[in-house]
Backbone as CSV, one residue per row, in Angstrom:
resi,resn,N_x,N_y,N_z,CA_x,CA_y,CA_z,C_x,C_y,C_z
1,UNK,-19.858,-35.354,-19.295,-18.984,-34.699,-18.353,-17.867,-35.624,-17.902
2,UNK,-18.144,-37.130,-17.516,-16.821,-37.754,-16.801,-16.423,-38.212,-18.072
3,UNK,-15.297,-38.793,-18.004,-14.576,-39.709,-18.896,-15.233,-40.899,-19.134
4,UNK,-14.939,-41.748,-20.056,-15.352,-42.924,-19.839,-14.247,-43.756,-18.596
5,UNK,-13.013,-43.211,-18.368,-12.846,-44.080,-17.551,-13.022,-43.044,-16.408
6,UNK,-13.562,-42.523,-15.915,-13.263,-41.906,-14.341,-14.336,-40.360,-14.339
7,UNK,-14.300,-40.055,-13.045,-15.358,-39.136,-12.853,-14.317,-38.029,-12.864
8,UNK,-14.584,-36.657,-12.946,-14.217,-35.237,-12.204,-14.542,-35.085,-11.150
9,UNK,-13.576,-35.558,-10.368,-13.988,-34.033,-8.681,-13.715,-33.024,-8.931
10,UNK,-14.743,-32.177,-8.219,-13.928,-31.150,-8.071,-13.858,-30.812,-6.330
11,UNK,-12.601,-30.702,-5.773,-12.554,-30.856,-4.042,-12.195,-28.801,-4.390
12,UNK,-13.864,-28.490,-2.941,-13.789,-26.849,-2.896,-13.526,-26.438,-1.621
13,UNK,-12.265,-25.792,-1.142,-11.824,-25.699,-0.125,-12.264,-24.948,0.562
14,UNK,-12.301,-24.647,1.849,-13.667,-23.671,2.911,-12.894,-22.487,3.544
15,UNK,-11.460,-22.819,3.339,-10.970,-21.775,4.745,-10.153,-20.786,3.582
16,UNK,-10.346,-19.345,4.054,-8.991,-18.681,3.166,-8.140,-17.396,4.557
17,UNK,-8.518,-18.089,5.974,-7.921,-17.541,6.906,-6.591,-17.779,6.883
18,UNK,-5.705,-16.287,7.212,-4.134,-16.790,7.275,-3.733,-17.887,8.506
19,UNK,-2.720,-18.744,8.290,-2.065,-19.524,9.030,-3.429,-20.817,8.807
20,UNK,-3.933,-21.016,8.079,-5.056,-22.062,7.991,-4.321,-23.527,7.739
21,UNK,-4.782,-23.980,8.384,-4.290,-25.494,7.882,-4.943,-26.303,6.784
22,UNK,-5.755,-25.497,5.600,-6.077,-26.024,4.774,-4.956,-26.627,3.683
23,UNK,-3.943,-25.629,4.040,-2.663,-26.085,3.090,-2.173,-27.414,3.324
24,UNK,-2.301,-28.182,4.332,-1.900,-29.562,4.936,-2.900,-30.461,4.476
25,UNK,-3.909,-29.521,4.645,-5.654,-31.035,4.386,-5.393,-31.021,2.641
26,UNK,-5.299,-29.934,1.755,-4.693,-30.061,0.300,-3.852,-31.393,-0.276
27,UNK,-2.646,-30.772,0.617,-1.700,-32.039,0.235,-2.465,-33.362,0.398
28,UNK,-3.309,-33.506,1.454,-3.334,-34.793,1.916,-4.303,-35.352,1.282
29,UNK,-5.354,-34.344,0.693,-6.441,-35.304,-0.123,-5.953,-35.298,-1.374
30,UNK,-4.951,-34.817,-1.882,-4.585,-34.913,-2.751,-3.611,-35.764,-3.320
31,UNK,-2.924,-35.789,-2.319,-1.869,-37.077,-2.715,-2.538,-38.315,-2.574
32,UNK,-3.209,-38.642,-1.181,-3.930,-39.684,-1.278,-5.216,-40.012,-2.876
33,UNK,-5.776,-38.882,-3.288,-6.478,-39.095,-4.171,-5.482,-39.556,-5.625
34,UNK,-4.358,-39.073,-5.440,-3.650,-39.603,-6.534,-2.974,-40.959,-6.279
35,UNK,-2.985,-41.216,-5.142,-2.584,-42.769,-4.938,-3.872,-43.472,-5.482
36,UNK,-5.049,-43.314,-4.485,-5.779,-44.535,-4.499,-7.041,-44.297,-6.061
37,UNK,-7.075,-42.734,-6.493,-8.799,-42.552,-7.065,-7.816,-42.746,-8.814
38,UNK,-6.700,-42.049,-9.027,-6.092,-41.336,-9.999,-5.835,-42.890,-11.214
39,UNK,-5.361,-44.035,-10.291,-5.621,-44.674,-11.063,-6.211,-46.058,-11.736
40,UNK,-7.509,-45.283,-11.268,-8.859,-45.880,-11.916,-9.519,-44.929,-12.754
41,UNK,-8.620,-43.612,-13.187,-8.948,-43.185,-14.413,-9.825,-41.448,-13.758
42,UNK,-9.926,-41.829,-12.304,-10.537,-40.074,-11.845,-9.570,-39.288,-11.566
43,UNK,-10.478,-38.338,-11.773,-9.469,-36.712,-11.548,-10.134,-35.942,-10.768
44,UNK,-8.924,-34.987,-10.700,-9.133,-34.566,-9.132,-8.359,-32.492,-9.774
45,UNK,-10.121,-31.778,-9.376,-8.859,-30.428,-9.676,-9.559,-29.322,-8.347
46,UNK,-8.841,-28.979,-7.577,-9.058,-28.108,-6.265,-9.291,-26.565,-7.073
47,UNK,-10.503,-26.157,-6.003,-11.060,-24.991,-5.988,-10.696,-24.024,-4.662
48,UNK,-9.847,-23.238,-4.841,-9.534,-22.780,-3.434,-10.336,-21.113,-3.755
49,UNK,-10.866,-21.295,-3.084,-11.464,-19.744,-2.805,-10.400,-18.420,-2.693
50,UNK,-9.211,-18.948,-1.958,-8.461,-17.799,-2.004,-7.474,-17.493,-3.145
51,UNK,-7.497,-17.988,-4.008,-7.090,-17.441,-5.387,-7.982,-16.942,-5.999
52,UNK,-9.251,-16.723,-5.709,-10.386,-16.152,-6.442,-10.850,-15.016,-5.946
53,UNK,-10.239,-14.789,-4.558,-10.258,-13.165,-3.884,-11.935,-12.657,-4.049
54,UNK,-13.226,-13.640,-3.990,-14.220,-13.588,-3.886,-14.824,-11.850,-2.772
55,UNK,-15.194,-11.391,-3.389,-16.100,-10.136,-2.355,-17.014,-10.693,-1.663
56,UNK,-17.439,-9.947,-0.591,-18.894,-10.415,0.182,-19.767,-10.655,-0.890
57,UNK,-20.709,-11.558,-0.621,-21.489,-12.048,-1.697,-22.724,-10.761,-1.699
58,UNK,-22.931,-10.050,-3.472,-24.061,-8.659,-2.744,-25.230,-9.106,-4.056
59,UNK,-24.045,-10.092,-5.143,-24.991,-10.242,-6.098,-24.483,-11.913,-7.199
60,UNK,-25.673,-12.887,-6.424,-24.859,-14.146,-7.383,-25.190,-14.204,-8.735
61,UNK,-23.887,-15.206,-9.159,-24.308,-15.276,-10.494,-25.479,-15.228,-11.267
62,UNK,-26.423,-16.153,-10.620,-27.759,-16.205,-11.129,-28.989,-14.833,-11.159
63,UNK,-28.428,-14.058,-10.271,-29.214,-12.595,-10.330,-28.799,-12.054,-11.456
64,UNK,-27.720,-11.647,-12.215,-27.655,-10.717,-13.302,-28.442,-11.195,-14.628
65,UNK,-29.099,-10.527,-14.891,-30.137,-10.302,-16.107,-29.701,-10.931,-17.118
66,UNK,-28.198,-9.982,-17.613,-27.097,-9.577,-18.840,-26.383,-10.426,-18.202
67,UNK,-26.291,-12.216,-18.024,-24.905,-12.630,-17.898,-23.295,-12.200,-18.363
68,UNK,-23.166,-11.104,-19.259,-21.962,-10.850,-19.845,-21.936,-9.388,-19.003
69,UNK,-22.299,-9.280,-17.948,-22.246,-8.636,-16.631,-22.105,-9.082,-15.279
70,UNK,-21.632,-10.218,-15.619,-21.182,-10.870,-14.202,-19.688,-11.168,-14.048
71,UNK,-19.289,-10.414,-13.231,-17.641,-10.572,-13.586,-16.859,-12.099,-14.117
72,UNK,-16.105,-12.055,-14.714,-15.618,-13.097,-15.303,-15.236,-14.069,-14.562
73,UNK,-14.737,-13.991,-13.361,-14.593,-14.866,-11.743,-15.525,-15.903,-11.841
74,UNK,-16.486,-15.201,-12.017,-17.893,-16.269,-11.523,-18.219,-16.883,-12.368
75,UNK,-17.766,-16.692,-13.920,-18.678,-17.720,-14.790,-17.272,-18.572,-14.782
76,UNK,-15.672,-18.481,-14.937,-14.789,-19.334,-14.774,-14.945,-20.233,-13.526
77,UNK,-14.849,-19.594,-12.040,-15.598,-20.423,-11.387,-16.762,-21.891,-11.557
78,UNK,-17.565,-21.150,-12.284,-18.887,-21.807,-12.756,-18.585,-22.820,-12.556
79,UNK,-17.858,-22.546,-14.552,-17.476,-23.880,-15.531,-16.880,-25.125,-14.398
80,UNK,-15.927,-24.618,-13.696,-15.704,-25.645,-12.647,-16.208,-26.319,-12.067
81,UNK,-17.633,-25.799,-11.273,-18.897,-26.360,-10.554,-19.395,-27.448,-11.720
82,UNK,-20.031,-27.004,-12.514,-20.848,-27.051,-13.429,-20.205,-28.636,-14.378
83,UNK,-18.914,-28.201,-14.651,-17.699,-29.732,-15.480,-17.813,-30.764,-14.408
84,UNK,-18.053,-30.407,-12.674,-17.681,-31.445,-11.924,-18.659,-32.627,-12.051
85,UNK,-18.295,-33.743,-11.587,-19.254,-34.633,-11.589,-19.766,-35.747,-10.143
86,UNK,-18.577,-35.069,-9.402,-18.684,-34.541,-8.062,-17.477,-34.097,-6.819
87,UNK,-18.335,-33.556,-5.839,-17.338,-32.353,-4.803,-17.240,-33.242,-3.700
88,UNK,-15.709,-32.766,-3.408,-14.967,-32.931,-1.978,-14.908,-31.663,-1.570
89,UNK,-15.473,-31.373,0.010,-15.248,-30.279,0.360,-14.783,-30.436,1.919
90,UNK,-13.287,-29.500,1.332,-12.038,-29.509,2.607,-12.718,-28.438,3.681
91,UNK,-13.289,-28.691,4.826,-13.481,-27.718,5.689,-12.962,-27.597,7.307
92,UNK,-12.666,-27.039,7.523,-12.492,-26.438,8.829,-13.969,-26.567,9.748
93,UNK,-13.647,-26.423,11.281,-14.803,-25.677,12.126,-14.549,-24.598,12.750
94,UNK,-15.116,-23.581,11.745,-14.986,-22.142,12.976,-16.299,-22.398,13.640
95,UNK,-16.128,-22.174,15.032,-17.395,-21.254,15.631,-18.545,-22.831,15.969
96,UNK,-18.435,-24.057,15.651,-19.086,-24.867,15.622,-19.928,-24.964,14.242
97,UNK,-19.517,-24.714,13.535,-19.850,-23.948,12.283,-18.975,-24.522,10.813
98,UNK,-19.343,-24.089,9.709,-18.354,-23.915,8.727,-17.677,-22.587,8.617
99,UNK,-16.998,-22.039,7.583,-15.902,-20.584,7.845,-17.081,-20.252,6.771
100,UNK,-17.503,-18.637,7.197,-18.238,-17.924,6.658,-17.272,-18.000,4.774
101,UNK,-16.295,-18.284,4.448,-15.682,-18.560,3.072,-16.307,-19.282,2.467
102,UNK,-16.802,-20.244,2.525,-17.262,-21.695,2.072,-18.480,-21.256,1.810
103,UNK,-19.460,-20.810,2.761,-21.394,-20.137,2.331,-21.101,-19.509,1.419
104,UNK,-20.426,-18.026,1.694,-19.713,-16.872,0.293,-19.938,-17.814,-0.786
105,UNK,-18.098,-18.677,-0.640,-18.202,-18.987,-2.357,-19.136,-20.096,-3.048
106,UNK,-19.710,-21.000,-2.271,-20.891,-21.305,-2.362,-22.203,-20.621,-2.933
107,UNK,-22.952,-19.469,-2.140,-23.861,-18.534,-2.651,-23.448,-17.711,-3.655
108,UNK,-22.336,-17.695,-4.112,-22.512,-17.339,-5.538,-22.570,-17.698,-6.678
109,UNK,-23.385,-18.508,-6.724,-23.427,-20.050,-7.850,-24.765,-20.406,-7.404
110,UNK,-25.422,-20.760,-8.960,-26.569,-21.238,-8.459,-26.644,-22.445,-8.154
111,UNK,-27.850,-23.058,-7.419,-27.999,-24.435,-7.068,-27.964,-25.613,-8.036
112,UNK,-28.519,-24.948,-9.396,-28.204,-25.679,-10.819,-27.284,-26.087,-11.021
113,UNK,-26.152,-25.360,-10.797,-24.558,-25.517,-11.077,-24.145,-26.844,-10.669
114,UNK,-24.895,-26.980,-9.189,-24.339,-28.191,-8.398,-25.196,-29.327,-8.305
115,UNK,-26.759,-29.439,-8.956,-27.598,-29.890,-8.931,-27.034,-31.109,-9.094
116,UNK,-27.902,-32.813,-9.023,-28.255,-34.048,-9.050,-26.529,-34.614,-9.439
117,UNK,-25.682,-33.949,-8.289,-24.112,-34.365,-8.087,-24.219,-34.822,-6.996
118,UNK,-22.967,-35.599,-6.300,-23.153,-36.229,-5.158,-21.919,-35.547,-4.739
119,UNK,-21.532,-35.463,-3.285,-20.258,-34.706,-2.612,-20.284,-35.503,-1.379
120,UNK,-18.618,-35.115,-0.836,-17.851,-35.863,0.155,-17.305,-35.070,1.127
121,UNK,-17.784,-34.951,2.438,-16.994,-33.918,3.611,-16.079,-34.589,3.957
122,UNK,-14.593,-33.765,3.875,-13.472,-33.930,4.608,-13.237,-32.900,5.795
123,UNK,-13.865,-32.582,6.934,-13.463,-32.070,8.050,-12.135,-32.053,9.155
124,UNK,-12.143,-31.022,9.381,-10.305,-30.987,10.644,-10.857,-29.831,11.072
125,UNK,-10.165,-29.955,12.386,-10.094,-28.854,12.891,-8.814,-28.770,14.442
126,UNK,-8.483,-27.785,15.007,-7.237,-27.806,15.783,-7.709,-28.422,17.327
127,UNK,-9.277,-28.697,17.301,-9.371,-29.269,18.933,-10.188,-30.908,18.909
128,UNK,-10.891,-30.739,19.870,-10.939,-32.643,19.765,-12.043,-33.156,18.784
129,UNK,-12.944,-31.993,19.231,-14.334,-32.782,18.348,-13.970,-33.078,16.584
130,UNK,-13.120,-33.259,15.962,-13.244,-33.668,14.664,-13.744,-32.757,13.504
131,UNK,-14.538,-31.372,13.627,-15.335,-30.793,12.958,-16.720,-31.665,12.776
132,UNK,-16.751,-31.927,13.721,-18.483,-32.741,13.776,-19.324,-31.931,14.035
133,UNK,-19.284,-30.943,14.464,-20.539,-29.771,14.137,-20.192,-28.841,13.004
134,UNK,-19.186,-29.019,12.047,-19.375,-27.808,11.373,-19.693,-29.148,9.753
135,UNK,-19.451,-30.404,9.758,-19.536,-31.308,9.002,-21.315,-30.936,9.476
136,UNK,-21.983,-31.064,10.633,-23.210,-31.419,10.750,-24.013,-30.146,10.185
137,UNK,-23.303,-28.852,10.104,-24.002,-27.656,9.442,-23.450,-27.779,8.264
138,UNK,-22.821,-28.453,7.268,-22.612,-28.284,6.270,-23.695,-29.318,5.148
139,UNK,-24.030,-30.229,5.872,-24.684,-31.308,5.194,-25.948,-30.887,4.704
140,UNK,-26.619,-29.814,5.362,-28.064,-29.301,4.693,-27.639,-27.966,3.909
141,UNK,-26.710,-27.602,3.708,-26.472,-26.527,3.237,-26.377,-27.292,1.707
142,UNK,-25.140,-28.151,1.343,-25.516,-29.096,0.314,-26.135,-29.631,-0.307
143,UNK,-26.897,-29.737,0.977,-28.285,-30.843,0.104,-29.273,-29.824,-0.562
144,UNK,-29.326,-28.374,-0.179,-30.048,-27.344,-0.832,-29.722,-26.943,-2.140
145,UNK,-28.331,-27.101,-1.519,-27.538,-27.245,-3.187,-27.219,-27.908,-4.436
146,UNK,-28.153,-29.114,-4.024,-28.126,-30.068,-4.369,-27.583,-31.315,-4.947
147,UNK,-26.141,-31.178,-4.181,-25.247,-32.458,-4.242,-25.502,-33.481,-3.223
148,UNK,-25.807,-34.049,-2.825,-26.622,-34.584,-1.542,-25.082,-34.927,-0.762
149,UNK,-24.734,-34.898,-0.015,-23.536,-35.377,0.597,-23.657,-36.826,1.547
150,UNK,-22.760,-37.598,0.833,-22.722,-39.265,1.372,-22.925,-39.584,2.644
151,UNK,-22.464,-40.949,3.230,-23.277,-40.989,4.339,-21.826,-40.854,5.259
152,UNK,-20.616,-41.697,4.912,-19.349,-41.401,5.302,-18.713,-40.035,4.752
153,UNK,-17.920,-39.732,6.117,-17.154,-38.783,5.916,-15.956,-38.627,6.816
154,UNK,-14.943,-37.760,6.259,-13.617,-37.856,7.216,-13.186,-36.452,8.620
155,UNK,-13.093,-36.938,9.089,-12.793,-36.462,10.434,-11.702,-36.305,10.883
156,UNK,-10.495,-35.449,10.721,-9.410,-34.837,11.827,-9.505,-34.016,12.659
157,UNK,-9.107,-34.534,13.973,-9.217,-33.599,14.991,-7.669,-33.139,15.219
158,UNK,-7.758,-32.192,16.212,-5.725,-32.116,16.626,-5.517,-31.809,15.410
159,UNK,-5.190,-31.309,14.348,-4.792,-31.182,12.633,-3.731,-30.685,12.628
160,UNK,-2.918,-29.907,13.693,-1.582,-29.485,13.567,-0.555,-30.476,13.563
161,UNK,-1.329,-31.084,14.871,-0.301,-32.413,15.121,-0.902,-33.795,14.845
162,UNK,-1.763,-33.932,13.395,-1.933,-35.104,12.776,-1.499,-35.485,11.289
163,UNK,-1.842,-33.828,10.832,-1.341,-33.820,9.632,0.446,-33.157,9.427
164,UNK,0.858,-33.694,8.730,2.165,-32.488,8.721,2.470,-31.658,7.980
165,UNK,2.953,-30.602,7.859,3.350,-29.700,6.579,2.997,-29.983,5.230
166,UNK,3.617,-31.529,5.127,3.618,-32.017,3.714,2.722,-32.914,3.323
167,UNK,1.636,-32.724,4.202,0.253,-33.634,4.310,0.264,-35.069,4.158
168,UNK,1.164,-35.280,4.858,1.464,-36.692,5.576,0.792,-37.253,6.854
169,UNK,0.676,-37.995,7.199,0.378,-38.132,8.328,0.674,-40.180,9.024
170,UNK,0.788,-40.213,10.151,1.006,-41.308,10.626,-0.284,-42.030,11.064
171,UNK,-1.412,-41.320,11.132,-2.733,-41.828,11.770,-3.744,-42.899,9.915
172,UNK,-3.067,-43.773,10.134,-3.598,-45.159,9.038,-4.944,-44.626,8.941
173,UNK,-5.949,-44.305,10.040,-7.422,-44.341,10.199,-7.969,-43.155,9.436
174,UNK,-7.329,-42.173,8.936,-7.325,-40.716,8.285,-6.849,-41.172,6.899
175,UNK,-6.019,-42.422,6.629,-6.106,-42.664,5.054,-6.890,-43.655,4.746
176,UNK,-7.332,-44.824,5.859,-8.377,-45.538,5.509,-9.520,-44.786,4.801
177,UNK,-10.111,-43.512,5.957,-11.271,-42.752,5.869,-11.711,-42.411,4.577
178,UNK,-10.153,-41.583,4.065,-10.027,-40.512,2.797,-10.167,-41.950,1.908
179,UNK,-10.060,-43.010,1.446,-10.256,-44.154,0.698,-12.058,-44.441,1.024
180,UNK,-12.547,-44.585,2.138,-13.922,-45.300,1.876,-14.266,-44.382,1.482
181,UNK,-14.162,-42.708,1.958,-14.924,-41.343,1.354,-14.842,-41.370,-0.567
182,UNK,-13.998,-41.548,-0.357,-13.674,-41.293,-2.003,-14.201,-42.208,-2.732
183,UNK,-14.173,-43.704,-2.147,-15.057,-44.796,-3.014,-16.384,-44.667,-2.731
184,UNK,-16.626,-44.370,-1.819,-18.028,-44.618,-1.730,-19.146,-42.651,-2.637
185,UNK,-18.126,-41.695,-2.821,-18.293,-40.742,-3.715,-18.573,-41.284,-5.249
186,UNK,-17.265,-42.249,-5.299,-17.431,-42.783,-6.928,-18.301,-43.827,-6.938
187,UNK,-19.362,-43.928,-6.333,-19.946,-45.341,-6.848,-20.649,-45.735,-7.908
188,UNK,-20.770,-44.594,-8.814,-21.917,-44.565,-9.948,-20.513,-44.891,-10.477
C-alpha cells in the first residue's frame, strides 16, 4: 500500500454543514502537509463527505450479500479507506460531540476497511474549548474502527478568527501541532 518512500493519508473530513469552516481547516492541513510531510515522499488525498452526497446510513457496505449491489459511492469510497495507510480526521464540535456526518460516513464502511491503521485528530471549533469533547468522543469511535488514534492531537479554538479564508494562520502553536501530529502519525 505505501510507497517505498512515504505513507498514504487519507485526511476524512467531518462537517458537510453550510458556512462550515472545514473549508479553512482543508487548506490548512493541507498546505502545511505539503510543506512539512510531502517531502519525505507522503501523500496526502482528502475525503470530504460532501462531494459524496452520502444518505442516512439504512444499509453499510458490509450488509449487502451481492456486493455488485451496493451503490458504486461506497465501494469508490472504500478503495480510499482501504489504499490508506493512515487517517487525518478534520472535525468540528457540534453539540460537545462530533457532526452526526463523520458517524454516517464512517458507518458505512466496514471496520476491516480501516483495520490495524493508525489516525490523527485535527479538531476546531468557533468557541473556547478547542473541540476537546468532540476529539474526546471521537477517539473510541476509532478505536472500534480500528485505527487506534495517536496520543497527540491538534486543537483550534476561535477558528474564524485563527484560521483565515486561505488557511493561514498567525498562531505558530497550530503549525507546530499539525507537524508533531503528522510525525508522530508517520512513525512506522
Amino acid at each position: 500500500k505505501s510507497t517505498m518512500s512515504g505513507l498514504k493519508f487519507l485526511c476524512i473530513i467531518a462537517s458537510v454543514r453550510e458556512g462550515r469552516m472545514a473549508e479553512r481547516m482543508m487548506k490548512l492541513v493541507t498546505a502545511q502537509f505539503a510543506k512539512t510531510m510531502a517531502p519525505s515522499g507522503h501523500s496526502l488525498t482528502v475525503l470530504d463527505p460532501e462531494e459524496y452526497n452520502l444518505p442516512l446510513l439504512k444499509q453499510p457496505l458490509h450488509f449487502y450479500r451481492d456486493q455488485s449491489q451496493a451503490p458504486e459511492v461506497l465501494h469508490k469510497m472504500n478503495k480510499l479507506i482501504v489504499d490508506a495507510d493512515a487517517y487525518l480526521i478534520v472535525t468540528p464540535e457540534y453539540n460537545r460531540c462530533v457532526p452526526p456526518a463523520l458517524v454516517n460516513t464512517l458507518d458505512h464502511f466496514p471496520p476491516s476497511s480501516f483495520e490495524h491503521k493508525i489516525s490523527g485528530i485535527v479538531g476546531y471549533t468557533l468557541g473556547m474549548a478547542g473541540a476537546s469533547f468532540g476529539i474526546s468522543a471521537l477517539r473510541p469511535l476509532l478505536t472500534e474502527m480500528g485505527c487506534l488514534p495517536v496520543k497527540n492531537f491538534v486543537s483550534v479554538n476561535r477558528v474564524s478568527n485563527e484560521i483565515k479564508e486561505d488557511g493561514a494562520t498567525e498562531n505558530e502553536h497550530i503549525y507546530s501541532a499539525l507537524v508533531k501530529l503528522y510525525t508522530e502519525v508517520a512513525w512506522r
